[in-house]
N, C-alpha and C positions, 0 to 999 in steps of 0.2 A: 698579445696583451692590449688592452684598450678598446677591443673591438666588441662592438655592440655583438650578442647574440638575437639576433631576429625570429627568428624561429623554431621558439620553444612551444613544446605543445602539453605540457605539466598538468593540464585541466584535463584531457584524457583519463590521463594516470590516476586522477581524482576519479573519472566517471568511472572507471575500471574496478575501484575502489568497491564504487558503490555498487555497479553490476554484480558484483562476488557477495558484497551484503548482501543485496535482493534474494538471491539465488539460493542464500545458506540459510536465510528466516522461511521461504517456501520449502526447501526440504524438513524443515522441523513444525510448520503447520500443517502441510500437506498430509504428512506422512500417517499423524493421527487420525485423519477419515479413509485409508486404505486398512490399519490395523486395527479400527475399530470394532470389526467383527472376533477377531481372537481376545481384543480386552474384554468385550462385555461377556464372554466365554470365560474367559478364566478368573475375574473377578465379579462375575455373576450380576450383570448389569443389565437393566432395562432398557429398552432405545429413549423414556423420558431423563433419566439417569444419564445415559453418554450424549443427549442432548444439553443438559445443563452442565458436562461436562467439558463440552467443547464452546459454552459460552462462559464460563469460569476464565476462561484465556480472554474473552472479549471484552468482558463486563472491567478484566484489570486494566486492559489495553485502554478503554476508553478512562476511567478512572484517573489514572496517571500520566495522560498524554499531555495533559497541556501543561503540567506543572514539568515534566520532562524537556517539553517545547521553550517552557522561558527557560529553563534549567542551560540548554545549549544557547539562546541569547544571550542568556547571561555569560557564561565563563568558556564558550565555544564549545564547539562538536567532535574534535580531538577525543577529551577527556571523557566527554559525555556519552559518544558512541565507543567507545573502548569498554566503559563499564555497562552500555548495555547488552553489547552482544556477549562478554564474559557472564555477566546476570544469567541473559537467555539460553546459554549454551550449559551454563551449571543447572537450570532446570530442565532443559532436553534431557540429561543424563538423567537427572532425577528423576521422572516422568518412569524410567526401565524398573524402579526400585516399588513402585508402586504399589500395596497390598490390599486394598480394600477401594471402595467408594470415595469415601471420605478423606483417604491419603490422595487418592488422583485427585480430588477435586482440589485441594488445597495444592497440591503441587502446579496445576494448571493454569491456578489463579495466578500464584506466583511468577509463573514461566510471561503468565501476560502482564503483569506491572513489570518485569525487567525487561521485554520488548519495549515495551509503552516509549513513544518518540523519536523510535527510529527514522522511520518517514518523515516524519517535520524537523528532524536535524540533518538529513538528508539535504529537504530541501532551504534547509539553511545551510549547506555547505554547498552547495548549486549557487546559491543566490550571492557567495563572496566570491565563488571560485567562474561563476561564467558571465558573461555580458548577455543581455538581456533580450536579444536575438537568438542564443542560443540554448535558454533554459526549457524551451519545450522539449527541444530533441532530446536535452539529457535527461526529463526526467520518461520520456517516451523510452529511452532506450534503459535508463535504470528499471523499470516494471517491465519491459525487454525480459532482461536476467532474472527476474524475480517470478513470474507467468512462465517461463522455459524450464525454470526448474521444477514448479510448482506441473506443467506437463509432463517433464519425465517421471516426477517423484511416483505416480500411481506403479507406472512399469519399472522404474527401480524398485519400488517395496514390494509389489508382486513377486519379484524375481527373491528379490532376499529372503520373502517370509516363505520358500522352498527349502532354505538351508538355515534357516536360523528364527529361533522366535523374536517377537513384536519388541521384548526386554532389549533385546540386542541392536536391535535396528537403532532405538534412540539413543544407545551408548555410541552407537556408531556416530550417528549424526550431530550428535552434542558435540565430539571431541574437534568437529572443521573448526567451529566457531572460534575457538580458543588460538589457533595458528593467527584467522585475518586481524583480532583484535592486538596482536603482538605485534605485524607487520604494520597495521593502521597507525599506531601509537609513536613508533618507530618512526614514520617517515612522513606522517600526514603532518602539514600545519596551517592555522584555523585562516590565516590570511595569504594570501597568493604572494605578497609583498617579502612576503618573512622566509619564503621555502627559496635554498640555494639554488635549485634549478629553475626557478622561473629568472626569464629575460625580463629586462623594463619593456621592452613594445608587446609583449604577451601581459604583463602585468597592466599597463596602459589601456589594451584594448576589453582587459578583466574592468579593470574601472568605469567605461564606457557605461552610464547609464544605473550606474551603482549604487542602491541607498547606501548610506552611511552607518559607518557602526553604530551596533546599539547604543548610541550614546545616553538617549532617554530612557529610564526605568519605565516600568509599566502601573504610575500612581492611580489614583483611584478616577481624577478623570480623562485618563486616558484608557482604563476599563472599561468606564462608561460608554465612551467614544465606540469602542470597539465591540462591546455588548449589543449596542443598538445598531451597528451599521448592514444597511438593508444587503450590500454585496455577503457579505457574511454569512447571513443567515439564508440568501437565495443557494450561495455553497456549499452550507453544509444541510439543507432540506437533499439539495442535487445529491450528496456521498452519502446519506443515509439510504436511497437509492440504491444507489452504487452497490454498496456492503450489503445491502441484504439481500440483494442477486449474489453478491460473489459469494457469500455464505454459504449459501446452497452450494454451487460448486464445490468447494473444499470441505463439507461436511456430510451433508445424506446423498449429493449425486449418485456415488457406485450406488449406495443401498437403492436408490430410486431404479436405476437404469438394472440393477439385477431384480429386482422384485417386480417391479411394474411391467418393463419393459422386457423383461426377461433374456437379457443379455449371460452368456456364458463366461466363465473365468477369462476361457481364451480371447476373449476378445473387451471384455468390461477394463482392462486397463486402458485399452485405448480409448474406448468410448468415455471413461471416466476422464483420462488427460487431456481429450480434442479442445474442454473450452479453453485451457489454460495455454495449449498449444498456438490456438488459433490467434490469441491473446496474443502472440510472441511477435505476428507481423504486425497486429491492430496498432500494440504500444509503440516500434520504430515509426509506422506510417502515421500515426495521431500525432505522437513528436513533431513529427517532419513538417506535419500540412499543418499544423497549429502554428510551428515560428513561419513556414511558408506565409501563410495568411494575413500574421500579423504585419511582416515586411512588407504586403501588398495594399491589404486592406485596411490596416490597424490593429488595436486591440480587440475592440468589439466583435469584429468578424472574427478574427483569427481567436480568439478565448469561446466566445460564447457562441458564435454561428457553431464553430464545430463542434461544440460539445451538445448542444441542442440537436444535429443532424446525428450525432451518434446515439444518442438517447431515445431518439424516436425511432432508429432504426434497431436497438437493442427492445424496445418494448413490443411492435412487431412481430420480432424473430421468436422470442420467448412467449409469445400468445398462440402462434401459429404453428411452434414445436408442443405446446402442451395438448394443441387439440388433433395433431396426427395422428392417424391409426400405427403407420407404419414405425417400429421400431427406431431405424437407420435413421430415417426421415426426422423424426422425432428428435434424437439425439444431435445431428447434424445442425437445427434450428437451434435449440438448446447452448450449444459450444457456440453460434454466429451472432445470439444474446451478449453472450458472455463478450467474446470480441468486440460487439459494436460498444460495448458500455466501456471497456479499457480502454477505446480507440481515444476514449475523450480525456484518457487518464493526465498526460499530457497536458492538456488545455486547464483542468482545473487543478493542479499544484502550478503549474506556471500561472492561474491567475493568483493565486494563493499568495505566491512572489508579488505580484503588480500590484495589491490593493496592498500588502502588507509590509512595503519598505523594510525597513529596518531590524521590527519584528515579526518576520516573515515565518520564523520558528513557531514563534506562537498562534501565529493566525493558523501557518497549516496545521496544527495542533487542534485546533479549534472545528476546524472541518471533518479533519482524521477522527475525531472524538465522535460526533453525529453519525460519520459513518460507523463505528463501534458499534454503536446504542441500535443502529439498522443489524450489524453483524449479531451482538446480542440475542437480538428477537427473531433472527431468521432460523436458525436450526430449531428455539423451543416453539415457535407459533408451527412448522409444519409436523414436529412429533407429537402435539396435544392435538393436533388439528387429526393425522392418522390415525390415532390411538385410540381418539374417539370416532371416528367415522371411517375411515380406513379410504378418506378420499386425500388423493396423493394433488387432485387436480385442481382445487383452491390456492393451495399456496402457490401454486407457479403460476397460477393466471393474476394473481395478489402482485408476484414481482414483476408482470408485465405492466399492468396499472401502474406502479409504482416510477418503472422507467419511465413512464409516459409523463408523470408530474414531474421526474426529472426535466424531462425536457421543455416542458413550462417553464421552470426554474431557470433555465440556463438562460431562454429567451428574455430573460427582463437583469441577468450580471450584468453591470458596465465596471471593464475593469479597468476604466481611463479614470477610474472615482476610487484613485487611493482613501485607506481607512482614516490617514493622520498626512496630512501635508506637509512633510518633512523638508521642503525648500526653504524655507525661513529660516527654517532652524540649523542648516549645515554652518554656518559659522560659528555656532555656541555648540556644537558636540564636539566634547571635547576627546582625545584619541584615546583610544582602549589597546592596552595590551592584553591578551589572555594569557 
């Protein structure tokens, strides 16, 4: 009795948390560019048709991100993530039910307004729950779990769609969702301060460097403030980048790497999951050398050096795999694209936290959104682009350009240039309970 517990480690259990997120939204976005050859089969779909169908998810995603984003500023990420993954997970299921064109599309849409804000409430529960040394790594090692799953998922749905159809696979997959949101609700709480098992010297060292609760609402000039701030909009030009490379990946890759490349079943799971795979070390080691960096060199090097050095080597690898003869070769550059651009992943939701204090929900909200609007336009610009020219080799040489203005972008972040200088104001916010 009376003895200090020193050495609780409760923010784990939080990252743990979020790793099992990650991992259960990429099995239910993945999974619909491995079945999308039996859907547009059995409900008689065009590949312009299941390309607007797989942006029906994106176009919601980005729609309702940020009003999700102040939604968990507002009243915490508890409540907020609880109702989105139950959202998400009752449209996975739905998704199996699907009859027509026009039911998937509207189901899909749906699926993507009840994700919409997972990641920016994500990394508004990073930003209460870790000290600010250590929010690269988590959110490196959260897109860790989310990229690993989004790896296997090609060769799990391969393997499944042997013994059962496509209907079944998202009944399967909808039903995880529903377990984490009962356990999250159960034991998560939105302040490090309030949850039984944390110690004061873990709680102490969570405060280290902490914005302050949302204590300011977000009035109209502090919209302003944040509408016009140059870090902002240099972040989310960089994720509109970002997302319309990843796009590709989790959408036309297999069809790319079977038609073009002429990869066989036995082997197109793997070639299809390398980039999300390869993603899986990028994410831990960009976490890492991004809080590395910043402990050494500051924010500027440690945010924006590395996310510039990954983006110009992401725009490289994806120029120089589109223009290979060889197959392997081909696909190998393609997945080391995909890797070097998550490597950064890390760097920009941890700047997303440093410029965005308090409402750090909404700023990543704000960035996550731009990349949407990249995600949106990636699957329909290369199926009109096919459809009419049957050239596969535009739009990939398009995402390498594109990483390349990423890395413009990142060179001119400072993320020592909070959006709203919230030092003034820590003595008039007043405490919030959620």
């Amino acid at each position: 009795m009376g003895v200090e517990r020193t050495q609780t480690r409760v923010r784990y259990l939080v990252l743990a948390f979020g790793v099992c997120l990650a991992a259960i939204t990429y099995l239910d976005r993945v999974c619909i560019s491995i079945t999308a050859q039996q859907m547009m089969q059995d409900l008689h779909l065009s590949p312009v048709q299941m390309s607007l169908v797989f942006s029906a998810f994106t176009l919601a995603y980005a729609l309702f991100e940020i009003p999700t984003g102040w939604w968990g500023d507002r009243v915490g990420t508890r409540k907020v993530l609880t109702r989105i993954v139950v959202w998400w997970s009752s449209f996975t299921i739905a998704t199996a039910a699907s009859f027509s064109y026009h039911s998937l599309l509207a189901v899909r849409f749906l699926f993507g307004a009840g994700e919409a804000g997972a990641w920016p409430n994500i990394a508004r529960t990073f930003s209460r729950w870790f000290p600010a040394t250590e929010r690269g790594t988590a959110q490196g090692i959260f897109f860790m779990g989310a990229h690993l799953a989004g790896g296997i998922t090609p060769l799990l749905v391969s393997a499944m769609l042997h013994v059962m159809r496509w209907r079944t696979v998202f009944a399967v997959f909808g039903a995880i969702g529903f377990v984490w949101a009962f356990a999250w609700y159960r034991w998560f709480r939105d302040n490090p301060e309030d949850h039984p098992a944390v110690s004061e010297s873990e709680a102490a060292l969570i405060r280290k460097g902490r914005a302050p609760a949302a204590g300011h609402d977000l009035d109209r000039r502090r919209w302003k403030t944040l509408l016009s701030d140059r870090n902002l909009w240099l972040l989310c030009t960089m994720y509109f980048a970002q997302c319309y490379g990843f796009y590709f990946y989790i959408t036309w890759l297999p069809s790319y790497l079977e038609k073009v490349r002429g990869f066989s079943s036995a082997t197109l799971g793997i070639m299809a999951g390398l980039p999300l795979m390869l993603s899986v070390l990028a994410d831990l080691f960009g976490g890492v050398t991004t809080d590395r960096a910043v402990r050494r060199f500051g924010l500027r090097i440690g945010r924006a050096g590395v996310g510039a050095a990954s983006f110009f080597a992401a725009s490289i690898a994806m120029i120089a795999g589109t223009a290979a003869s060889d197959p392997v070769v081909a696909g190998i550059c393609i997945a080391l694209a995909a890797a070097s651009s998550n490597f950064a992943l890390g760097a920009a939701w941890g700047a997303c936290i440093d410029i965005g204090g308090s409402h750090s929900g909404v700023v990543s909200a704000c960035m996550n959104t731009a990349g949407q609007v990249g995600g949106v336009l990636s699957p329909i610009i290369l199926a009109q682009v096919v459809q009419r020219s049957s050239d596969w080799m535009a739009p990939l040489y398009l995402t390498g350009v594109l990483y390349l203005i990423g890395a413009i972008c990142w060179s001119f972040v400072n993320p020592n240039r909070p959006i709203w200088d919230e030092s003034h104001e820590k003595s008039s916010v007043r405490a919030v309970t959620y």
